[in-house]
C-alpha positions in Angstrom: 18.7 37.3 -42.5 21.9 38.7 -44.0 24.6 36.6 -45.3 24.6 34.3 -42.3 21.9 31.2 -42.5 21.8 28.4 -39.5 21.8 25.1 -40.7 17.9 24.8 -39.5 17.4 27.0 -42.3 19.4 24.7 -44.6 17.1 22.0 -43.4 13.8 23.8 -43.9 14.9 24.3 -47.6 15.4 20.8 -48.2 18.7 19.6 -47.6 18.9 16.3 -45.9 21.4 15.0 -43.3 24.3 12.9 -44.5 23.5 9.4 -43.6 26.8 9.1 -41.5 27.8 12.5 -40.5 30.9 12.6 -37.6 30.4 13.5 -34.7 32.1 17.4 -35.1 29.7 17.9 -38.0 26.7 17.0 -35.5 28.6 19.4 -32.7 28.9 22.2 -35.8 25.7 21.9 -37.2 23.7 22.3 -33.7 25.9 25.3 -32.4 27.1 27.5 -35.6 25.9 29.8 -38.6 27.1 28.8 -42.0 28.9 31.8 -43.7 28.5 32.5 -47.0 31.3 34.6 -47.5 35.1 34.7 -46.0 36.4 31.5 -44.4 36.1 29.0 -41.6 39.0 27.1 -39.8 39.3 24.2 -37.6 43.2 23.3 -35.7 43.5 20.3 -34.0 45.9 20.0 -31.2 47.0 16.7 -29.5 48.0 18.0 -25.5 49.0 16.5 -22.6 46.5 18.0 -20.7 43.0 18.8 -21.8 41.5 20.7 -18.9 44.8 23.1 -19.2 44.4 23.7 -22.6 40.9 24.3 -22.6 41.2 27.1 -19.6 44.4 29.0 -21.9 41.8 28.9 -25.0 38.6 30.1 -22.9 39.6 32.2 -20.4 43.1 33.5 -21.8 41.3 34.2 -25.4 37.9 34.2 -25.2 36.5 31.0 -26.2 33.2 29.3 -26.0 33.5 25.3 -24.6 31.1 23.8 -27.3 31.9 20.4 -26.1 34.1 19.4 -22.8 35.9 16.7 -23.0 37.2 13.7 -25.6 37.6 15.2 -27.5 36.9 19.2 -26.9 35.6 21.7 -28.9 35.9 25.2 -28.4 34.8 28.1 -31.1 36.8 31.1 -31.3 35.8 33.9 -33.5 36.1 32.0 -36.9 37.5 28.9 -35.9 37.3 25.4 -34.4 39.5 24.3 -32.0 39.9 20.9 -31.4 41.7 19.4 -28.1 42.4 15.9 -28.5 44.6 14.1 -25.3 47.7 13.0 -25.8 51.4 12.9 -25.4 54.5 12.0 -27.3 55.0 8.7 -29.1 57.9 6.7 -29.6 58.1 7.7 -33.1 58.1 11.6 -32.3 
């Protein structure tokens, strides 16, 4: 199996869900391995627009949509990223 479990192993060994787990830990659960070693990061980005932010990240650098839209998630190599829409606010 190596150093890399999936979280259906996790499961089979016994540990339960969290009773109100967000919806990103539900995405990351269903589509990632859990390393045991080395680390894991997630950015968040507030964009104007989604659809070309989520082309640059895929088809520029090679990442894999893991959900489309509102917000999106896209892994790349050992990260998260998050798209959330957006633009400026009056206080920024």
């Amino acid at each position: 199996m190596g150093n890399d479990r999936k979280c259906d192993d996790l499961h089979a060994d016994g540990i339960t869900e969290a009773p109100h787990k967000s919806e990103f830990m539900k995405v990351l659960e269903a589509t990632i391995e859990v390393a045991h070693e080395g680390f894991f990061a997630t950015h968040f980005f507030t964009v104007r627009d989604q659809e070309k932010s989520k082309d640059f990240y895929v088809r520029i650098l090679g990442g894999k949509v893991i959900k489309p839209e509102n917000p999106c998630y896209i892994k790349l190599a050992n990260t998260w990223i998050i798209l959330n829409s957006g633009g400026p606010t009056p206080d920024k």
